[in-house]
Backbone atoms as SQL, in Angstrom:
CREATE TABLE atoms (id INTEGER PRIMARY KEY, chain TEXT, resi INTEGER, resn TEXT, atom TEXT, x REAL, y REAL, z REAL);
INSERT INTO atoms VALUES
  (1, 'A', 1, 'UNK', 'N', -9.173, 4.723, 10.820),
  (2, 'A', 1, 'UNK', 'CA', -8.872, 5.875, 9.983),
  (3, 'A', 1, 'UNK', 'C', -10.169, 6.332, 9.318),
  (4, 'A', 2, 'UNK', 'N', -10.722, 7.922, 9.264),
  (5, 'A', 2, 'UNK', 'CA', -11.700, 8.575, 8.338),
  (6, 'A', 2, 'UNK', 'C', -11.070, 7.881, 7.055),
  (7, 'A', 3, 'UNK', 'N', -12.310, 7.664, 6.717),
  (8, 'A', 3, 'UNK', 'CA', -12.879, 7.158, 4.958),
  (9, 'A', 3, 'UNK', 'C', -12.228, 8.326, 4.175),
  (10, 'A', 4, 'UNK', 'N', -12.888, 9.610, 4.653),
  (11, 'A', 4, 'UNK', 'CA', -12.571, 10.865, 4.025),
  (12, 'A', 4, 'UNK', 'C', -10.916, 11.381, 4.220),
  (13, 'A', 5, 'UNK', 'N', -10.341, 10.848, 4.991),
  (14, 'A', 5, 'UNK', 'CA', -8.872, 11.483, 5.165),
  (15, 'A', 5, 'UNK', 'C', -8.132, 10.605, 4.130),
  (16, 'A', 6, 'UNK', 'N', -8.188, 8.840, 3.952),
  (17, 'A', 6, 'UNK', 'CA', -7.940, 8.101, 3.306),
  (18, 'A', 6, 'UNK', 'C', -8.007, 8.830, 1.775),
  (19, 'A', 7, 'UNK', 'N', -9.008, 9.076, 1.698),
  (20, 'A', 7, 'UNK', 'CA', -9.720, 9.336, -0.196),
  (21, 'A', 7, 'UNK', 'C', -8.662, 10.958, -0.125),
  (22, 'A', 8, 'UNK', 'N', -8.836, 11.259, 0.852),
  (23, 'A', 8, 'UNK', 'CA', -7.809, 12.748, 0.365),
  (24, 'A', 8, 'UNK', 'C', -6.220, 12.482, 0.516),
  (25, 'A', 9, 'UNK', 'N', -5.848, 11.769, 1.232),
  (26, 'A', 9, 'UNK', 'CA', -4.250, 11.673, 1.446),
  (27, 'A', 9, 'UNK', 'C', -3.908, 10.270, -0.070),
  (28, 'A', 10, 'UNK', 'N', -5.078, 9.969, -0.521),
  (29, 'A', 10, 'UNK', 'CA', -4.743, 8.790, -1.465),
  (30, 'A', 10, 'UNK', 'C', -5.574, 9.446, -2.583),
  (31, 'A', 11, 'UNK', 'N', -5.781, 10.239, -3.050),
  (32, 'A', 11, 'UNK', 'CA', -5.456, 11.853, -4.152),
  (33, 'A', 11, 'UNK', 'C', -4.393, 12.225, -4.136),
  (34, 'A', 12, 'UNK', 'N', -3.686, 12.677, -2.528),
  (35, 'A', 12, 'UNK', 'CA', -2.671, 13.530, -2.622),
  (36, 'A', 12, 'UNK', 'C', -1.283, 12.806, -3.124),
  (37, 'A', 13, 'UNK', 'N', -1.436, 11.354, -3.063),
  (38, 'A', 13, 'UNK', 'CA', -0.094, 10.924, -3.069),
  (39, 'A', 13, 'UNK', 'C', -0.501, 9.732, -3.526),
  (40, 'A', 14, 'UNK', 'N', 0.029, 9.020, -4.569),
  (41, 'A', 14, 'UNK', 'CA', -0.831, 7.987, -5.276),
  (42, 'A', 14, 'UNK', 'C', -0.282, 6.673, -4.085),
  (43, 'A', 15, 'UNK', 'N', -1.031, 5.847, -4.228),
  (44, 'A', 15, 'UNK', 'CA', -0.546, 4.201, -2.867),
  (45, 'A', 15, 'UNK', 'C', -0.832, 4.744, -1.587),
  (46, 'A', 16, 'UNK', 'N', -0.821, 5.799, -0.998),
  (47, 'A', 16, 'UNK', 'CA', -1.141, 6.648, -0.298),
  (48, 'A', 16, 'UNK', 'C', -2.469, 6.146, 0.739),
  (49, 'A', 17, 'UNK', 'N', -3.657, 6.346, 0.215),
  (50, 'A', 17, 'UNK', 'CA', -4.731, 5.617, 0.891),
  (51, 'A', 17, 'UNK', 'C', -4.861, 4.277, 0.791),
  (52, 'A', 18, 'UNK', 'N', -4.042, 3.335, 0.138),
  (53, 'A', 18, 'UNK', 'CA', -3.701, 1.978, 0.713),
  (54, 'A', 18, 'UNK', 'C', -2.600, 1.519, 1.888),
  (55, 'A', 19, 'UNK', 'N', -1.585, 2.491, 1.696),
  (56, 'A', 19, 'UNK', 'CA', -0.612, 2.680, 2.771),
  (57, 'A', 19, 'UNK', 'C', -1.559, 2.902, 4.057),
  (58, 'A', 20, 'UNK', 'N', -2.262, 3.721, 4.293),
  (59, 'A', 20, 'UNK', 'CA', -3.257, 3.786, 5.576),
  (60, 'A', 20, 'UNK', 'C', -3.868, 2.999, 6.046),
  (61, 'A', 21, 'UNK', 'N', -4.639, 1.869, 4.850),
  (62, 'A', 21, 'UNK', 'CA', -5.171, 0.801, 5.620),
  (63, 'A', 21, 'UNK', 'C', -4.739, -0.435, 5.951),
  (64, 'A', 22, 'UNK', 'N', -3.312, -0.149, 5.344),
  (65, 'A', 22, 'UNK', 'CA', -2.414, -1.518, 5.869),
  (66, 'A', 22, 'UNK', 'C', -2.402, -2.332, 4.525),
  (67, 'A', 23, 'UNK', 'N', -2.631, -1.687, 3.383),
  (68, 'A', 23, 'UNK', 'CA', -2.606, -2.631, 2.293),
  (69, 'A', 23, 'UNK', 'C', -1.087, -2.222, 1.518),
  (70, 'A', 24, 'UNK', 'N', -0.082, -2.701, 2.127),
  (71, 'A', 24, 'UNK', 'CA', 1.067, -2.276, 1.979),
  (72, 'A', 24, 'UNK', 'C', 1.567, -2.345, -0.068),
  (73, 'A', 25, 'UNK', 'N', 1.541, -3.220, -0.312),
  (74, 'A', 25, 'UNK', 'CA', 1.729, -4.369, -1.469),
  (75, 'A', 25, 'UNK', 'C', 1.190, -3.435, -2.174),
  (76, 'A', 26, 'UNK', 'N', -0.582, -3.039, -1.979),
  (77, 'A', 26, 'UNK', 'CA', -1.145, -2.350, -3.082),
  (78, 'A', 26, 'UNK', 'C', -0.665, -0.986, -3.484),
  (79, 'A', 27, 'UNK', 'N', -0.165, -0.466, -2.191),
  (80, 'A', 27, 'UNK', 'CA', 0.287, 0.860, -2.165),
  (81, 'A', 27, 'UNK', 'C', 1.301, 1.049, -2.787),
  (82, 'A', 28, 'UNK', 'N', 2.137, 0.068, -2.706),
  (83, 'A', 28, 'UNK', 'CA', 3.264, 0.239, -3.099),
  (84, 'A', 28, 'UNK', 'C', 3.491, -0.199, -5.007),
  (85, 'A', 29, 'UNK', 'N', 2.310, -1.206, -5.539),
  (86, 'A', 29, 'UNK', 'CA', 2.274, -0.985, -6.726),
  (87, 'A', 29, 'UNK', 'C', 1.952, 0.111, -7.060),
  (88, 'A', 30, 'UNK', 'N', 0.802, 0.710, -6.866),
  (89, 'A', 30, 'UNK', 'CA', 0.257, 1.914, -7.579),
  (90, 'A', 30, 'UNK', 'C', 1.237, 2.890, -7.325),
  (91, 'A', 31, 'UNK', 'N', 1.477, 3.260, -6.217),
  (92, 'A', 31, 'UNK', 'CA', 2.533, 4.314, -6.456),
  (93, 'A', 31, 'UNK', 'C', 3.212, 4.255, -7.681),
  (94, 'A', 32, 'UNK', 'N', 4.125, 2.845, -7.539),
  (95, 'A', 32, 'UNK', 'CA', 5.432, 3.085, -8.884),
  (96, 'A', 32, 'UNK', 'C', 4.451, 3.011, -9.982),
  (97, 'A', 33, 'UNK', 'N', 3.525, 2.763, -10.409),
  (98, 'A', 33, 'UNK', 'CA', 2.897, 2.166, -11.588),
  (99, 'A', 33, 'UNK', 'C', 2.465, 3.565, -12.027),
  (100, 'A', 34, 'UNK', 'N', 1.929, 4.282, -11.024),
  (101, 'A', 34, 'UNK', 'CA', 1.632, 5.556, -11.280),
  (102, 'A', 34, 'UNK', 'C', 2.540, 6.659, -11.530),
  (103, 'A', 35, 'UNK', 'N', 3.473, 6.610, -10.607),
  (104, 'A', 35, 'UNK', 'CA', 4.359, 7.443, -10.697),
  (105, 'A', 35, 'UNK', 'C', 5.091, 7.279, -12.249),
  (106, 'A', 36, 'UNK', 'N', 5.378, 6.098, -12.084),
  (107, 'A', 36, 'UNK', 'CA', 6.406, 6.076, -13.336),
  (108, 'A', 36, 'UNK', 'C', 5.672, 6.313, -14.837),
  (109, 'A', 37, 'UNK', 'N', 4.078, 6.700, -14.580),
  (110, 'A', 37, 'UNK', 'CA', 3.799, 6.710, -15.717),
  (111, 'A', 37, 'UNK', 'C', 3.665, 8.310, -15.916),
  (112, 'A', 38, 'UNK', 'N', 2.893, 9.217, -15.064),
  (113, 'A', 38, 'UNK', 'CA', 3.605, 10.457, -15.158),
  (114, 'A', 38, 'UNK', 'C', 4.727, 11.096, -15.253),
  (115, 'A', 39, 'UNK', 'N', 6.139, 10.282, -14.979),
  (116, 'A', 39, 'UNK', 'CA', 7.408, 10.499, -15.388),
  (117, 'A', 39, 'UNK', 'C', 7.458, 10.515, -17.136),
  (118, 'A', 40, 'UNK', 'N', 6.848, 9.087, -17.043),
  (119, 'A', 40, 'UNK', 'CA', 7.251, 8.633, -18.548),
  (120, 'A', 40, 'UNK', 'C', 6.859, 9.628, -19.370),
  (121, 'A', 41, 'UNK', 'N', 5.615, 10.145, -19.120),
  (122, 'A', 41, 'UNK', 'CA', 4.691, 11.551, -19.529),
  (123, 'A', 41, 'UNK', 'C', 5.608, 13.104, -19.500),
  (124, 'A', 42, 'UNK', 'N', 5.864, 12.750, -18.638),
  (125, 'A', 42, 'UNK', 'CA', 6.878, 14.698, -18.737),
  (126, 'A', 42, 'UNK', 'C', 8.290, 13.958, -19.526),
  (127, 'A', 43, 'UNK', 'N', 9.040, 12.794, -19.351),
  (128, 'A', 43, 'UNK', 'CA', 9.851, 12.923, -20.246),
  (129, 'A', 43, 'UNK', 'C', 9.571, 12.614, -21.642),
  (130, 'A', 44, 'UNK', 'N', 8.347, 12.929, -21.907),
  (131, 'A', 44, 'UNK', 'CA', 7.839, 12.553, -23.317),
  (132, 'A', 44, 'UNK', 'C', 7.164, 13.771, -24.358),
  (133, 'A', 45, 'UNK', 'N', 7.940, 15.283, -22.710),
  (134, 'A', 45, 'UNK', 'CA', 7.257, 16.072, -23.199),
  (135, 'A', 45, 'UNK', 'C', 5.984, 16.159, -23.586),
  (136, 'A', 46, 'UNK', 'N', 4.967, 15.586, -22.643),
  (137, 'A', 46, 'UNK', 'CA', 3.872, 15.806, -22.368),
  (138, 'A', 46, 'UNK', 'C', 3.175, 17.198, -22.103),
  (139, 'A', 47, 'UNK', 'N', 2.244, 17.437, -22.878),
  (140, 'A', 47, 'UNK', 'CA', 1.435, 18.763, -22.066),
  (141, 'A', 47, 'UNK', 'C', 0.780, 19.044, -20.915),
  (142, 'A', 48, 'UNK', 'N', 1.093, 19.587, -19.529),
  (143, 'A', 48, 'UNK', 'CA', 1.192, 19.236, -18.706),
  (144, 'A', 48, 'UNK', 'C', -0.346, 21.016, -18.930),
  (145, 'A', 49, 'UNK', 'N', -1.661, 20.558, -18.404),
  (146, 'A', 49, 'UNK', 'CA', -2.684, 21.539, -19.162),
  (147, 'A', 49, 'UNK', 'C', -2.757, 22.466, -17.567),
  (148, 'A', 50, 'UNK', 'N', -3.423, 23.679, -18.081),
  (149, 'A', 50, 'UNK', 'CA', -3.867, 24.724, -17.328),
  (150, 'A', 50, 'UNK', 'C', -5.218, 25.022, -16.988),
  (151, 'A', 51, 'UNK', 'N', -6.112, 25.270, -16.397),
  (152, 'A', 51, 'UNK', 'CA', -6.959, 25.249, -15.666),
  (153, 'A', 51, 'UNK', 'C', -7.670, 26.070, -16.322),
  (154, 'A', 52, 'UNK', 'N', -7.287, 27.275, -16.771),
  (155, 'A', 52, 'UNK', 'CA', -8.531, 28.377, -17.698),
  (156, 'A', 52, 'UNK', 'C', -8.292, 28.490, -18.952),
  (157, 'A', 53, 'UNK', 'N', -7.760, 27.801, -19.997),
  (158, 'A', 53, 'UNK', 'CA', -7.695, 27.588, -21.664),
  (159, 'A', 53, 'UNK', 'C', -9.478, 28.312, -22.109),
  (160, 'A', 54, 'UNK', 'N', -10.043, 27.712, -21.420),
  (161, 'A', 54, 'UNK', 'CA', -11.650, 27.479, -22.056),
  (162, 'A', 54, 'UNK', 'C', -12.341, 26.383, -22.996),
  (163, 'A', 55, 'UNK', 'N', -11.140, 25.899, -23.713),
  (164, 'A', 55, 'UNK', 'CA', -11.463, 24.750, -24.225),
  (165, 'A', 55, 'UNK', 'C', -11.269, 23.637, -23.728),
  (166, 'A', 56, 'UNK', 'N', -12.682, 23.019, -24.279),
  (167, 'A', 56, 'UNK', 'CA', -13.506, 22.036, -23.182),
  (168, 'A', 56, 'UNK', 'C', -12.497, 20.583, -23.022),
  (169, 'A', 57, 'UNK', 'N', -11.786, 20.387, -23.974),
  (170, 'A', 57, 'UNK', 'CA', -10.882, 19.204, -24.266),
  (171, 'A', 57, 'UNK', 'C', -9.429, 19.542, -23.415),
  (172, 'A', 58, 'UNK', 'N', -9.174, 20.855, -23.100),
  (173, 'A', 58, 'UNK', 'CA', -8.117, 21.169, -22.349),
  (174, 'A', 58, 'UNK', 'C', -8.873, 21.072, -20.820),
  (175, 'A', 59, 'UNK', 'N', -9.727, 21.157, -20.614),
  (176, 'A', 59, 'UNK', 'CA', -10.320, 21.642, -18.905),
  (177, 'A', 59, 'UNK', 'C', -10.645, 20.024, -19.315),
  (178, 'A', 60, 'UNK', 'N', -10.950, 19.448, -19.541),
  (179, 'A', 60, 'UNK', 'CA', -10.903, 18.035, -19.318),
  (180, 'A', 60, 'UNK', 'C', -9.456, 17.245, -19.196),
  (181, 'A', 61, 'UNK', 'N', -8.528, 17.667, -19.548),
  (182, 'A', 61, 'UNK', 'CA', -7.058, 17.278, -19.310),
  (183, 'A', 61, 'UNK', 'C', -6.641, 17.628, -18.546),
  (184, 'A', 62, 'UNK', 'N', -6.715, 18.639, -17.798),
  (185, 'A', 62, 'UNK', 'CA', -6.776, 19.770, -16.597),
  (186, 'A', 62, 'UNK', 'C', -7.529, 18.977, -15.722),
  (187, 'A', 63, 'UNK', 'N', -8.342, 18.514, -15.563),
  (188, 'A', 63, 'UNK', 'CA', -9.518, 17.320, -14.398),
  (189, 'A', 63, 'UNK', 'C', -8.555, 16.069, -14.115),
  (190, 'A', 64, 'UNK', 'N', -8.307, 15.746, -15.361),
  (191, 'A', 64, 'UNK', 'CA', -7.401, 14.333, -15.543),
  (192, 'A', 64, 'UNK', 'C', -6.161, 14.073, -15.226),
  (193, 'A', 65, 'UNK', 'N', -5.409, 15.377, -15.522),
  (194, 'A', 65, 'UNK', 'CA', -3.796, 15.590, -14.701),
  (195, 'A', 65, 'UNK', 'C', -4.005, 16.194, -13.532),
  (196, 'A', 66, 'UNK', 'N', -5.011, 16.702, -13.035),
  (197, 'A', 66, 'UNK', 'CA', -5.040, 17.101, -11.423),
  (198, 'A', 66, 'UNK', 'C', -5.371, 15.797, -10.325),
  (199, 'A', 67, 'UNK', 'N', -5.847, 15.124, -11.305),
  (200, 'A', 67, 'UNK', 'CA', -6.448, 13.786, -10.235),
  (201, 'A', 67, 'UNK', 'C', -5.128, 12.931, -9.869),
  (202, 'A', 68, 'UNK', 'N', -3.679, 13.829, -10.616),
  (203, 'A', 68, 'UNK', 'CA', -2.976, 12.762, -10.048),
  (204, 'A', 68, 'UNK', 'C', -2.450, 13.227, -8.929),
  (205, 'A', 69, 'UNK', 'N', -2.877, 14.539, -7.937),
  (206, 'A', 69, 'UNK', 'CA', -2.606, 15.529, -6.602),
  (207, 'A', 69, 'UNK', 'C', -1.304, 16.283, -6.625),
  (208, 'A', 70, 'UNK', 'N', -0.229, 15.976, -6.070),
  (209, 'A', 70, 'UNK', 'CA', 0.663, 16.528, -5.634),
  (210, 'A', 70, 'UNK', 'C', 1.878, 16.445, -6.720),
  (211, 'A', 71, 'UNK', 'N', 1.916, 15.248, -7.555),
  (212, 'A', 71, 'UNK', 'CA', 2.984, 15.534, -8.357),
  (213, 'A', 71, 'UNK', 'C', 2.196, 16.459, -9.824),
  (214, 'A', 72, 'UNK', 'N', 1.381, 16.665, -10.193),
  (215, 'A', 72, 'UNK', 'CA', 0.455, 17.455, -11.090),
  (216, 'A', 72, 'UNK', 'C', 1.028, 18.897, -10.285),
  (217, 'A', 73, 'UNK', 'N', 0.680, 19.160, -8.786),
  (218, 'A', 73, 'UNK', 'CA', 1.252, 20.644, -8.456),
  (219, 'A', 73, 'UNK', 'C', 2.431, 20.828, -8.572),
  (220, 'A', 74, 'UNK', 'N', 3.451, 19.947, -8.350),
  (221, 'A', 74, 'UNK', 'CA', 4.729, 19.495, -8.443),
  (222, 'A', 74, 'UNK', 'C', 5.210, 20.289, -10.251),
  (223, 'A', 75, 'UNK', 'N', 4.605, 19.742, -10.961),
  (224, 'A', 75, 'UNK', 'CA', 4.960, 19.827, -12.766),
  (225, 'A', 75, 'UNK', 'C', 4.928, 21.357, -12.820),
  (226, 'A', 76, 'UNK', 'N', 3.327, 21.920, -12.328),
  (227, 'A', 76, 'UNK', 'CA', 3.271, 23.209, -12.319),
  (228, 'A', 76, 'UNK', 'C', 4.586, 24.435, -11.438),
  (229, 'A', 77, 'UNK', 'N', 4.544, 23.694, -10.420),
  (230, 'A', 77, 'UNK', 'CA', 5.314, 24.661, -9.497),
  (231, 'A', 77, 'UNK', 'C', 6.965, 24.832, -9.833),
  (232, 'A', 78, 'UNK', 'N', 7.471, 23.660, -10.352),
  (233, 'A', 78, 'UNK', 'CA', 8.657, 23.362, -11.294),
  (234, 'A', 78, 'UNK', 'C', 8.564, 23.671, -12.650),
  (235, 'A', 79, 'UNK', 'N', 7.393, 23.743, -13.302),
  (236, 'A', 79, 'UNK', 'CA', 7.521, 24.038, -14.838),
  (237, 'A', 79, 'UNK', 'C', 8.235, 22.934, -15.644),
  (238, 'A', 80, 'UNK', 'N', 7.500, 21.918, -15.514),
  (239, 'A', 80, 'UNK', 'CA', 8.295, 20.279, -15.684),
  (240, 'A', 80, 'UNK', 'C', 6.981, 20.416, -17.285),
  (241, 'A', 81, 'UNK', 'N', 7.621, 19.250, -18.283),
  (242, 'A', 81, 'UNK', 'CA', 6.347, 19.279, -19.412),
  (243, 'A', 81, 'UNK', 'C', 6.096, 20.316, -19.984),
  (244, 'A', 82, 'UNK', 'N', 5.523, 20.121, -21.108),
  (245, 'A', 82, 'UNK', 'CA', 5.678, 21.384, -22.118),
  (246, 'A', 82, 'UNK', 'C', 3.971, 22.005, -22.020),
  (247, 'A', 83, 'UNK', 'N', 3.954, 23.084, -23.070),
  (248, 'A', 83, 'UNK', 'CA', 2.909, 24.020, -22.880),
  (249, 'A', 83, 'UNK', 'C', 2.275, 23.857, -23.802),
  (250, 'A', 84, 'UNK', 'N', 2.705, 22.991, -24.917),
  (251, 'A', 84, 'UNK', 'CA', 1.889, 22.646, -26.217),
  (252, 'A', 84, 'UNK', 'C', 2.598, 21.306, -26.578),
  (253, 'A', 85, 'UNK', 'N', 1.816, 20.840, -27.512),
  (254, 'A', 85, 'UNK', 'CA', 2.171, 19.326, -27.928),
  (255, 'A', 85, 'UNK', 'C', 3.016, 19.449, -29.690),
  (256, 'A', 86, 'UNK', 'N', 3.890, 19.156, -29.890),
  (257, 'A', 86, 'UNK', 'CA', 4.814, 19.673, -30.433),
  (258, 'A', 86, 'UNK', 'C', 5.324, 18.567, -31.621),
  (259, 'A', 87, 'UNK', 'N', 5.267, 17.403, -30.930),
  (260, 'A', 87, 'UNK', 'CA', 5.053, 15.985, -32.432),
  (261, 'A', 87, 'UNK', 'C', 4.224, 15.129, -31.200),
  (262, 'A', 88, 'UNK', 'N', 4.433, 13.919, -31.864),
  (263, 'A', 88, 'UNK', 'CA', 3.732, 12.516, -32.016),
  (264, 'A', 88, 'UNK', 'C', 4.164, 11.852, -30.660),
  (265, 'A', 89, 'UNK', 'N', 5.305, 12.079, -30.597),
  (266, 'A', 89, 'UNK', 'CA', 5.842, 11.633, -28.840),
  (267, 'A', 89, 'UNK', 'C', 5.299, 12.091, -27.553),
  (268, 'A', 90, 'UNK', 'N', 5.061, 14.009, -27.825),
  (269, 'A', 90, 'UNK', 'CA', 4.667, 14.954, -26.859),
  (270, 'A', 90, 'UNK', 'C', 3.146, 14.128, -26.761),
  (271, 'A', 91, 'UNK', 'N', 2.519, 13.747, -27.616),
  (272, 'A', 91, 'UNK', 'CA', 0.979, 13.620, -27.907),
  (273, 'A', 91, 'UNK', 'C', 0.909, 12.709, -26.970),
  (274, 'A', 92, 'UNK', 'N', 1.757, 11.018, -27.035),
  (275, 'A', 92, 'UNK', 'CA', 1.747, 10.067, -26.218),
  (276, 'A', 92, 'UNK', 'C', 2.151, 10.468, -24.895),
  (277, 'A', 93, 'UNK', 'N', 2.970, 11.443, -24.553),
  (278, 'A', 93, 'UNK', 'CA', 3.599, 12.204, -23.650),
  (279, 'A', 93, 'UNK', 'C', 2.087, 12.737, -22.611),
  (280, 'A', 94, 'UNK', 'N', 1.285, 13.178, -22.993),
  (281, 'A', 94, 'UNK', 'CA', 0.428, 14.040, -22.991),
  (282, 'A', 94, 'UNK', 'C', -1.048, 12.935, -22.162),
  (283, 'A', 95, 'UNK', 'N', -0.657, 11.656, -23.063),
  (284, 'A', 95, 'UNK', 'CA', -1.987, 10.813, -23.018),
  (285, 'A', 95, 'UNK', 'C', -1.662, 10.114, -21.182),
  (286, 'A', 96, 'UNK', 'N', -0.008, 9.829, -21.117),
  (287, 'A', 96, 'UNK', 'CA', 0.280, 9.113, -20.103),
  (288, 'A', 96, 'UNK', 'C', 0.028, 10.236, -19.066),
  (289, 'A', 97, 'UNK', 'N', 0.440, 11.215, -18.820),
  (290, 'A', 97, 'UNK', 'CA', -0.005, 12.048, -17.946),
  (291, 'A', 97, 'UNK', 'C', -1.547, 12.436, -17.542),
  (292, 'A', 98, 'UNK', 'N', -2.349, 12.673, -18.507),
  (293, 'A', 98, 'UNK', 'CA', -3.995, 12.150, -18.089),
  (294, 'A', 98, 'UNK', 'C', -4.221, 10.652, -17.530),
  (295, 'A', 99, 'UNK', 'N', -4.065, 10.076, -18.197),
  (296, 'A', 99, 'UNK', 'CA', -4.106, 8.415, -17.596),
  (297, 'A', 99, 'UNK', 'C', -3.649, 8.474, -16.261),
  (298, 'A', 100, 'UNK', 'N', -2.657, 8.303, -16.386),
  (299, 'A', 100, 'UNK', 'CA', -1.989, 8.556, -14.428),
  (300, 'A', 100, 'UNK', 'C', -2.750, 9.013, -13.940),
  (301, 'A', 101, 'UNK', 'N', -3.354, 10.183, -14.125),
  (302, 'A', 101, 'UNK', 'CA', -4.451, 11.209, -12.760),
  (303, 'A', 101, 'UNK', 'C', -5.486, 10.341, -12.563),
  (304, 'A', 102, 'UNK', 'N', -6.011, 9.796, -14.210),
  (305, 'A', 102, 'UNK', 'CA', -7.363, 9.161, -13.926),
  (306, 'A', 102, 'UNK', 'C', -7.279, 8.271, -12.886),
  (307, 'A', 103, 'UNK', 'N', -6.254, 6.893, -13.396),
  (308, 'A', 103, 'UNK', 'CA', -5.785, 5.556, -12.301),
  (309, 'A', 103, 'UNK', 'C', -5.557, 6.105, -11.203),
  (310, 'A', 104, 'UNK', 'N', -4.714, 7.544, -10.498),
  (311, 'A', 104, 'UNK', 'CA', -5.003, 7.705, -9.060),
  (312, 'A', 104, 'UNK', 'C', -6.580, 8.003, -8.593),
  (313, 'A', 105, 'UNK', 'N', -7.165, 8.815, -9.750),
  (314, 'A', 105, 'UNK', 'CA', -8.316, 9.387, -8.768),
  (315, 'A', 105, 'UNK', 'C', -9.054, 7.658, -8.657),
  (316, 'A', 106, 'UNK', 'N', -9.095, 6.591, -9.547),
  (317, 'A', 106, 'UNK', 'CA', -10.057, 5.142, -9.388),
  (318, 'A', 106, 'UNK', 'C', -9.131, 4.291, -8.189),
  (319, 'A', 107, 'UNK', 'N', -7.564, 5.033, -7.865),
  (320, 'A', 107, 'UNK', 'CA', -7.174, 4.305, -6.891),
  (321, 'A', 107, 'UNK', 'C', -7.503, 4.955, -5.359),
  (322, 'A', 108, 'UNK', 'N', -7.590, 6.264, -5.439),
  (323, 'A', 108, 'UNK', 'CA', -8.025, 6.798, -4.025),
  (324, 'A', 108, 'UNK', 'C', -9.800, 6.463, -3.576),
  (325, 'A', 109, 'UNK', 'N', -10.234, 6.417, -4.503),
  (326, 'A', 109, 'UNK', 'CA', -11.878, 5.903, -4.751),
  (327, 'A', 109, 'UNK', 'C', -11.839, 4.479, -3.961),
  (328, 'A', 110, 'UNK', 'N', -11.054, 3.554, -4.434),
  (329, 'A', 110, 'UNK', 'CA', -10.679, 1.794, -4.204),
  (330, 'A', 110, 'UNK', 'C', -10.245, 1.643, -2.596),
  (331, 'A', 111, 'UNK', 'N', -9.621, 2.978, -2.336),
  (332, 'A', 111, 'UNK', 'CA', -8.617, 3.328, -0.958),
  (333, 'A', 111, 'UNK', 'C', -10.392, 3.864, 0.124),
  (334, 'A', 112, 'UNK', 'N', -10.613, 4.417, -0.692),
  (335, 'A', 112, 'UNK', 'CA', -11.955, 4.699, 0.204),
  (336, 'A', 112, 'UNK', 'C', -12.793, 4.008, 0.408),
  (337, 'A', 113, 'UNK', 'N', -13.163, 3.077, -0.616),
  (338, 'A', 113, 'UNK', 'CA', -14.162, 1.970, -0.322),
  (339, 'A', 113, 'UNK', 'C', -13.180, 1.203, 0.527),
  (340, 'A', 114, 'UNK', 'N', -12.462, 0.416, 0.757),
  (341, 'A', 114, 'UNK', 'CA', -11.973, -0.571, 1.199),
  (342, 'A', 114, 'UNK', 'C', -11.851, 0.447, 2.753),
  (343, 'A', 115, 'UNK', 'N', -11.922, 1.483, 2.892),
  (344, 'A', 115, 'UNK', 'CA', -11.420, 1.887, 4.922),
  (345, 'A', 115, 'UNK', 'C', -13.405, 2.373, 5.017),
  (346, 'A', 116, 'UNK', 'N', -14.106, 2.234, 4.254),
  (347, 'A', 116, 'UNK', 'CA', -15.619, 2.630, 4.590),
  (348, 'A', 116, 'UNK', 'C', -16.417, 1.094, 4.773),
  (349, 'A', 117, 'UNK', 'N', -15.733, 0.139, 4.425),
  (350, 'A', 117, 'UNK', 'CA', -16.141, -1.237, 4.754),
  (351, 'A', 117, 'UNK', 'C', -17.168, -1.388, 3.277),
  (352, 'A', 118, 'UNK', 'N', -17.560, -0.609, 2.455),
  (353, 'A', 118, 'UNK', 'CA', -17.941, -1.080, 1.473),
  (354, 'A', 118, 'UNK', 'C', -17.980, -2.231, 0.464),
  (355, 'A', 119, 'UNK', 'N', -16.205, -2.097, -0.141),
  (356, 'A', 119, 'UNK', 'CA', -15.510, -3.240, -0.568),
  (357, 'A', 119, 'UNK', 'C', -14.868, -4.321, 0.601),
  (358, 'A', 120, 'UNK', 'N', -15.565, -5.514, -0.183),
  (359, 'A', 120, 'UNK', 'CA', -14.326, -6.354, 1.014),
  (360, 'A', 120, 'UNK', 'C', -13.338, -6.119, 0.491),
  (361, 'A', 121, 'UNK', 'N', -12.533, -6.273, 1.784),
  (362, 'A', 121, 'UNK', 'CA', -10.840, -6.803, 1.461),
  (363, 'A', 121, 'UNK', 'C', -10.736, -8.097, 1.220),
  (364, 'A', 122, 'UNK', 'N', -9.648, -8.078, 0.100),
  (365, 'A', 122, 'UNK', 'CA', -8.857, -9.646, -0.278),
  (366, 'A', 122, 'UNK', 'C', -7.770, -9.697, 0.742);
């Protein structure tokens, strides 16, 4: 399998580029680990951010919830998560949904080293 198809299909879908290289187990944690934490995030009424705000702390949340691929287009294309942060829950709401993107984009990264022979495999 391309290094490069791995790192993009394991962006697009979190466990995703471990599923490709046969690292079944890993794939299959991160997915739920991930997934369920962007859930936990939109039902927490999370701010789910937009791409041209201009402010630099929003286009950085915008980097961070896109890195989690397809369910980030998913929120948008459904209108899932709120548009502002509204109490103390939305805020934590808000934090789990960045987090998630980040942990996929360091898991499609992990998915790429390991099919480029970089990292050994365990």
């Amino acid at each position: 399998m391309f290094p490069a198809v791995v790192l993009a299909v394991g962006w697009l879908l979190p466990g995703a580029g471990h599923f490709l290289i046969g690292k079944w187990v890993r794939a299959l944690l991160l997915f739920a680990a991930i997934l369920t934490m962007y859930t936990v995030g939109l039902m927490l009424s999370g701010k789910v951010y937009l791409p041209n705000t201009g402010d630099l702390m929003d286009m950085l949340g915008f980097a961070g919830q896109l890195g989690i691929g397809l369910p980030y287009l998913l929120a948008r294309l459904f209108d899932w998560g709120a548009a502002s942060v509204v109490n103390t829950l939305a805020d934590y709401g808000t934090k789990f949904l960045v987090v998630g993107g980040l942990l996929n984009i360091i898991s499609a990264i992990d998915a790429y080293s390991l099919a480029n022979g970089r990292k050994a495999s365990l």
